[in-house]
C-alpha positions in Angstrom: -46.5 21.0 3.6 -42.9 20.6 3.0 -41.4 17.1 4.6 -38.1 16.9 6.1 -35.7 14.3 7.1 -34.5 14.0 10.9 -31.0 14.9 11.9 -29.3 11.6 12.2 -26.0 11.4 14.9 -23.5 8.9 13.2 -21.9 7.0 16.0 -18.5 5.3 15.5 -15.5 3.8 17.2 -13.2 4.4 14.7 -13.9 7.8 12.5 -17.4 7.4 11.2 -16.5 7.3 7.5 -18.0 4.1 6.9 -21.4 5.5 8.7 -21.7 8.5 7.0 -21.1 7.3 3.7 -24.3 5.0 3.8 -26.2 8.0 5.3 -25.7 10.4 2.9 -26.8 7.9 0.0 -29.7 6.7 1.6 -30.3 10.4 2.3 -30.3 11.0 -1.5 -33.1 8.9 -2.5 -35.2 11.2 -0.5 -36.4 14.6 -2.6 -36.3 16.6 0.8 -33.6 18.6 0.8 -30.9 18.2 3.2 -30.4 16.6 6.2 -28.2 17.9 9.4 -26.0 14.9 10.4 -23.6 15.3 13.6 -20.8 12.9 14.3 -19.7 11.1 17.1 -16.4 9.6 16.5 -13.9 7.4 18.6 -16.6 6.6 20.9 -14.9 4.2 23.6 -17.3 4.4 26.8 -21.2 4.2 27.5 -21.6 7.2 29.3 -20.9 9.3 25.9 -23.3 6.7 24.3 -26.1 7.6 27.0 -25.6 11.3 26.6 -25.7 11.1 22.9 -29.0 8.9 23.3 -30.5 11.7 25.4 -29.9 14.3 23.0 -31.3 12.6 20.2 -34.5 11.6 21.7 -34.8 15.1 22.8 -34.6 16.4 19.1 -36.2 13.3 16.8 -32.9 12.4 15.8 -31.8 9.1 14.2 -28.6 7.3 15.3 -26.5 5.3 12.8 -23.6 3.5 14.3 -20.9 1.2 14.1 -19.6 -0.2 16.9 -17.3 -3.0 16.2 -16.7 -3.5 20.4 -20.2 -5.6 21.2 -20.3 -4.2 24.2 -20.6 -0.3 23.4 -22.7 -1.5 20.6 -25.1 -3.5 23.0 -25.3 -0.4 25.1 -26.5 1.7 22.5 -29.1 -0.7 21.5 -30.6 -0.8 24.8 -30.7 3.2 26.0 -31.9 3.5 22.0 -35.2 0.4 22.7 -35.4 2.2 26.1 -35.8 5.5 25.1 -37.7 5.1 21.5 -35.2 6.4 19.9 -34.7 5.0 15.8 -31.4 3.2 15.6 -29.7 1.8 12.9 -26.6 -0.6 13.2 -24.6 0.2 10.1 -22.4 -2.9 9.6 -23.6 -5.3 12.3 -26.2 -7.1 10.1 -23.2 -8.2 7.3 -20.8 -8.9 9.9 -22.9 -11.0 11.2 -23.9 -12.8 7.7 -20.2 -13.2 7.1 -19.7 -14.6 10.6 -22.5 -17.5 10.2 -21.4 -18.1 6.8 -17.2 -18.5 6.8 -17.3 -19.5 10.7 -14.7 -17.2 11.2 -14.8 -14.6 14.4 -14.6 -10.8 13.7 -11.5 -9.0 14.9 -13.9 -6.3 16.5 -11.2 -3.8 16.1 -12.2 -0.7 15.9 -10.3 1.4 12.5 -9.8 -1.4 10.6 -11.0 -0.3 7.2 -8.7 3.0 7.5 -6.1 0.9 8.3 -6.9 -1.0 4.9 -6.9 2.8 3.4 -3.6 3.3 4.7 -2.1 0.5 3.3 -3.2 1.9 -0.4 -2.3 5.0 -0.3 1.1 3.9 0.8 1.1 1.3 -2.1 0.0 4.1 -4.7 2.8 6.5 -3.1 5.2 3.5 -3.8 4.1 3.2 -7.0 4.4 7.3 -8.3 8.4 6.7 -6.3 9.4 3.8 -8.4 8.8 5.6 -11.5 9.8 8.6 -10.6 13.0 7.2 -9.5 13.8 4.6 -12.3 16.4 3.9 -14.3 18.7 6.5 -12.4 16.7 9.3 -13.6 17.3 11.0 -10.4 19.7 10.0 -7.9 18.0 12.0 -5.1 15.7 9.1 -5.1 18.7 6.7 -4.0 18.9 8.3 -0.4 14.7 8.7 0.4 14.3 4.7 -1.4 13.6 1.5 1.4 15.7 -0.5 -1.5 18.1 0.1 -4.2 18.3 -2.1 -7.0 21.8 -1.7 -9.0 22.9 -3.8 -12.2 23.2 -3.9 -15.7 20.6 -3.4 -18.1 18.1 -6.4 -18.6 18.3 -7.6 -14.7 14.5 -7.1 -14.3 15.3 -3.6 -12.0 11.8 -1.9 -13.2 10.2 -4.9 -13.1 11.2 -6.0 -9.3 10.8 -1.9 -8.2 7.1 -2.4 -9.5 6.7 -5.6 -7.7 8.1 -4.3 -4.4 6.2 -1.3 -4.7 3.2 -3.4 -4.3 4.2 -4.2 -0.9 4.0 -0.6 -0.8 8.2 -0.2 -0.2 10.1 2.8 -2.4 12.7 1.2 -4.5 14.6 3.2 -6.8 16.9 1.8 -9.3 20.2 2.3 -10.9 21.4 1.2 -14.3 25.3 0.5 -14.2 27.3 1.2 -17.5 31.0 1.4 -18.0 30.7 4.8 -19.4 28.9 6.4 -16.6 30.3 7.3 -13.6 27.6 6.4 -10.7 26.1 8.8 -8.5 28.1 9.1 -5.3 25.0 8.8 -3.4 25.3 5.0 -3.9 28.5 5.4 -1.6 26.9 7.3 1.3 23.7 5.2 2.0 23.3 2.5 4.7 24.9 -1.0 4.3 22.5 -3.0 2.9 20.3 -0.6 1.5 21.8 -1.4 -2.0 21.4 -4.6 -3.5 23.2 -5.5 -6.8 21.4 -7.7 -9.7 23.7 -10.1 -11.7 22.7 -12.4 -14.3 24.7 -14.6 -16.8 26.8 -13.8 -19.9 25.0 -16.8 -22.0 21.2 -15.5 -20.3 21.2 -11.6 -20.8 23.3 -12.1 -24.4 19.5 -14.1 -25.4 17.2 -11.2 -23.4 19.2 -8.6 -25.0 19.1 -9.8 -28.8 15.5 -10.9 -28.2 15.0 -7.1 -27.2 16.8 -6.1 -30.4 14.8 -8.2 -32.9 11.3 -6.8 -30.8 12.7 -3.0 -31.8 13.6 -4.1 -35.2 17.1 -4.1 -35.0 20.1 -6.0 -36.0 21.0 -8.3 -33.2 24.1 -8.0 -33.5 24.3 -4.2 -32.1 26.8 -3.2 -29.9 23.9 -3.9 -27.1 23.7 -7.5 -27.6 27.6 -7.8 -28.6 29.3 -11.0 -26.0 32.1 -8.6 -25.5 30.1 -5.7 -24.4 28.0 -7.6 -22.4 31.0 -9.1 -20.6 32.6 -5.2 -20.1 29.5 -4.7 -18.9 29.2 -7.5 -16.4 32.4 -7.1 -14.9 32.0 -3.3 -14.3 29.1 -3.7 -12.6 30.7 -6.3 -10.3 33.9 -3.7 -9.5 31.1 -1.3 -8.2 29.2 -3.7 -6.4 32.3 -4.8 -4.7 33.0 -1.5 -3.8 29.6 -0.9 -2.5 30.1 -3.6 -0.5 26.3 -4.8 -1.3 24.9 -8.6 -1.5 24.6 -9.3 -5.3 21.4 -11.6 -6.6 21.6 -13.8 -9.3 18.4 -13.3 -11.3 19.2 -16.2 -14.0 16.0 -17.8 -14.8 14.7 -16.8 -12.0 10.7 -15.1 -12.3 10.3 -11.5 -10.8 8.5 -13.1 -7.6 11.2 -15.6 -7.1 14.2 -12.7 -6.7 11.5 -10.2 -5.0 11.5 -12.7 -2.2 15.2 -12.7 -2.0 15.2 -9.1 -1.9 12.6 -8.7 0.9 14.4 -11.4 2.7 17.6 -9.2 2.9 15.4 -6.2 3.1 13.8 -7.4 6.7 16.4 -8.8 7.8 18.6 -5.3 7.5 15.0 -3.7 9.3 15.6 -6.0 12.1 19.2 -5.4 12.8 18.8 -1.7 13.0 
């Protein structure tokens, strides 16, 4: 005679994900063909718990469940002893391990871990912005972007737009060279939005022949020339002037050092709007 599992109803205050993703691989290690699973999700009262309780006594269901709020999850445990009913708390047992072991208290807030989910896919759409939206390859970039990172080359702009997007916020950047007229989007964005990178002659004369020898190149190309580099400087501070943006100085400073100044201005400008 061919064996079947039960139905299972997957009980959650939040949206059951968690829940169903342990039932359907403990399902697998049986060799029984499927299994009907029902969910219950947001639950956030014990009179949907008791109805749910009925139902699956009535049919030889299973319930799996978690239910971060102690009291719904209590509740269920009782009408589930009360009625004979198989019940299976999902992630109670490990909270509680991690509980008794750190002696830190559980939040109990339901949707935590989608929250968490949230967060990532907002870091990885951060992420697929910044490149697609470095090195001024498309200035549409510079009106949908949190930040804006202007300056000349070698002031760490990919770098920092990587790092910030990380903290899951859309930086584009914008290289500044006295041949190239900028995009007039620069000009129309919020005050503040834009924030320029400046560095020293003596410093970025060093990164930039360093860069040259690494590519196998004479360092004395126009690139790494003082006089270029000082043309280079200077234009960049006419259109940061104009822009009317604050200006960083990343000399020696690491990538984490100037990404703190540019979050600083970066909340501050949130909390002013």
């Amino acid at each position: 005679m061919t064996q079947h599992l039960p139905g299972i109803y997957i009980v959650s205050d939040s949206i059951g994900e968690t829940a169903e993703m342990v039932v359907r691989a403990a399902a697998s290690q049986f060799n029984s063909g499927t299994m009907e699973i029902r969910q219950v999700p947001n639950i956030s009262d014990t009179a949907t718990i008791d109805e749910i309780v009925s139902h699956a006594r009535m049919e030889n269901y299973v319930i799996a469940y978690t239910l971060v709020v102690d009291d719904l999850a209590r509740h269920l445990q009782a009408r589930a002893l009360e009625t004979g009913v198989v019940c299976v708390d999902i992630l109670g047992p490990l909270i509680d391990a991690l509980k008794q072991a750190s002696h830190i208290e559980p939040k109990r807030e339901p949707g935590l871990l989608r929250k968490i989910d949230e967060m990532y896919y907002r870091r990885v759409e951060a992420v697929e912005f910044a490149v697609r939206y470095d090195d001024g390859k498309d200035p549409r970039g510079i009106e949908q972007a949190d930040i804006v990172l202007v300056g000349v080359s070698r002031t760490s702009k990919t770098p920092l737009s990587m790092y910030l997007a990380h903290k899951r916020i859309k930086v584009a950047n914008v290289p500044l060279v006295p041949e190239v007229n900028p995009p007039q989007e620069l000009y129309r964005v919020a005050k503040g939005k834009i924030i320029g990178l400046t560095i020293r002659h003596e410093q970025l004369n060093r990164i930039r022949t360093e860069r040259l020898k690494t590519m196998g190149l004479a360092g004395q190309a126009t690139y790494a020339n003082p006089e270029r580099i000082q043309e280079e400087l200077e234009f960049a501070e006419q259109i940061m002037r104009r822009i009317g943006c604050p200006v960083i100085d990343v000399t020696n400073k690491a990538v984490e050092e100037t990404a703190s100044k540019i979050l600083e201005i970066y909340y501050r400008r949130l909390s002013n709007v």
